[in-house]
N, C-alpha and C positions, 0 to 999 in steps of 0.2 A: 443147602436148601433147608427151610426149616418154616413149615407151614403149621406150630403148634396153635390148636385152636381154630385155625380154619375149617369152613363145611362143605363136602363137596358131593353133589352127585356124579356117580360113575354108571352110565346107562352101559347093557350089556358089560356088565360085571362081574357074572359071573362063569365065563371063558375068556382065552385068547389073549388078548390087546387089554383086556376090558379086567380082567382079573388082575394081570400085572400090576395096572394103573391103581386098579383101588388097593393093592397091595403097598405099594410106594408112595401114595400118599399118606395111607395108614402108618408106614414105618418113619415117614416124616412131621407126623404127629396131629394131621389133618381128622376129622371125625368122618367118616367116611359114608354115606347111603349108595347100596348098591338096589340099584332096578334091575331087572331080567324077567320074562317070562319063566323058567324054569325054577321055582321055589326051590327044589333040592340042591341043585347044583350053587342057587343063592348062597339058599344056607351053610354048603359047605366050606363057599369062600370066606364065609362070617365065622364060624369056628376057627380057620386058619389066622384069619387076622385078630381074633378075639384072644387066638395061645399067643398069639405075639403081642400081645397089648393092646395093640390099638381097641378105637372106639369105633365100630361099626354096626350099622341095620341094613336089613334088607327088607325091601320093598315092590312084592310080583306088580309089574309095569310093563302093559304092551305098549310100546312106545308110538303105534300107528293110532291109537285111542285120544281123545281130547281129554276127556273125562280122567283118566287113569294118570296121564301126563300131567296134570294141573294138579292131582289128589298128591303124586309123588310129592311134589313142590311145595303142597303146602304140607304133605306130612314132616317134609324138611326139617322147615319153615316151624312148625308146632313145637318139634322135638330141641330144635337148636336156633331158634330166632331170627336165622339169617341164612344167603345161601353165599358163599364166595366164591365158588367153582363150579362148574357143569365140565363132564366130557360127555358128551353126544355120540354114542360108539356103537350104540346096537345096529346090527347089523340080520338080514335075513339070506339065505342062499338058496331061494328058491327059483327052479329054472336056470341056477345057474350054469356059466359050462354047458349052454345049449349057441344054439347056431338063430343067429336075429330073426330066420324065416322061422322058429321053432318054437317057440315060446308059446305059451297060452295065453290068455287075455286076465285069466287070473295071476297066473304067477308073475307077468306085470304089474298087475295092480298092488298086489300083496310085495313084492320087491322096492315097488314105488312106497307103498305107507309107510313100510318100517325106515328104511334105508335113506328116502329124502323126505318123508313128509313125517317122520318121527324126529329127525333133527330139526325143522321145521318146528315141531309142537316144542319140542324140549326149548330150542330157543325163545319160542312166545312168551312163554309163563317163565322162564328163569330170568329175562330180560326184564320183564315186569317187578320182578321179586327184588331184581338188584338195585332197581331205578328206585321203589318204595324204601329198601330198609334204609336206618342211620349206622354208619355211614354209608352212605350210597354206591354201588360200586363189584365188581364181580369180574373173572373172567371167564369164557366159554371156548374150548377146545373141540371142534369138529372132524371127527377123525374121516379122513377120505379115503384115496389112494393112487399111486400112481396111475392105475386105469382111468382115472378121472381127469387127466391131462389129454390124454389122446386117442384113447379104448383099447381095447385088444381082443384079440379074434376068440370066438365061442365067450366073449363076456360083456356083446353091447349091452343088455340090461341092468347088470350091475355098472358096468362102465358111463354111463348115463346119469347114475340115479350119483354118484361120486362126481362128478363134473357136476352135476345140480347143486350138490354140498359147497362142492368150491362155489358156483357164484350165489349161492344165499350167504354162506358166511361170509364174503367182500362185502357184500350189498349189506349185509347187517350193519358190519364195521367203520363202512362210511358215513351209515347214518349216524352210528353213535361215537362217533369223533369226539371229541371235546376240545 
């Protein structure tokens, strides 16, 4: 594998799933922008991948925002001309690990923004970016999970908002068939 010169956003970047990812893209030679709400933890991951050569920025991104989602993309976009990769991976765990009678109205809602209507915004404006630049062209990685196949007990609302993931990203894909 060998992505020298390719541009990628890694949302939720800086833990977990999200950290490895923009690590290994960085060590395959990609320029890397990491988004996260947490600036420190950002920055940490950007030092590690900056001892190791790669070319990375970080950039604080609530990904449940329109505004902030669209600013990532084109700060991209400013910095390196073009986007050829999105992973869509931030994640929220609030409410998590409660029982479906238990939740609050909020921690629905705020589970819902980040988790499927952050993937949702990250795919609007990075679909847009890839359709405009020359050459035309991108891929996009929505990280789900298996709860999202079938649920699991004390995690309907996470398991929801990942099943939502899976039929936005088909539904995107068919559209953009070629």
């Amino acid at each position: 594998m060998n992505l020298k010169g390719k541009v990628v956003i890694v949302t939720g970047g800086n833990s977990g799933i999200g950290r490895a990812t923009a690590q290994v893209f960085a060590r395959e030679g990609a320029k890397v922008v990491i988004a996260a709400r947490n600036a420190e933890r950002g920055e940490e991951v950007v030092k590690e991948i900056q001892k190791s050569g790669g070319e990375v920025f970080f950039v604080a991104t609530d990904v449940s925002k329109s505004n902030q989602v669209e600013a990532l993309v084109q700060k991209t976009v400013d910095r390196y001309a073009r986007l050829d990769c999105a992973v869509n991976n931030a994640a929220a765990y609030t409410g998590a690990f409660s029982l479906t009678a238990d939740f609050t109205e909020e921690e629905f809602d705020h589970t819902m923004a980040v988790d499927l209507k952050g993937v949702w915004l990250g795919m609007k404006f990075q679909i847009k970016q890839m359709l405009i630049q020359n050459p035309p062209g991108g891929a996009i990685v929505n990280t789900s999970s298996v709860n999202g196949l079938g649920g699991a007990p004390m995690g309907s609302l996470y398991s929801a908002a990942k099943a939502g993931i899976l039929g936005l990203s088909k539904s995107a894909a068919l559209e953009l068939i070629g």
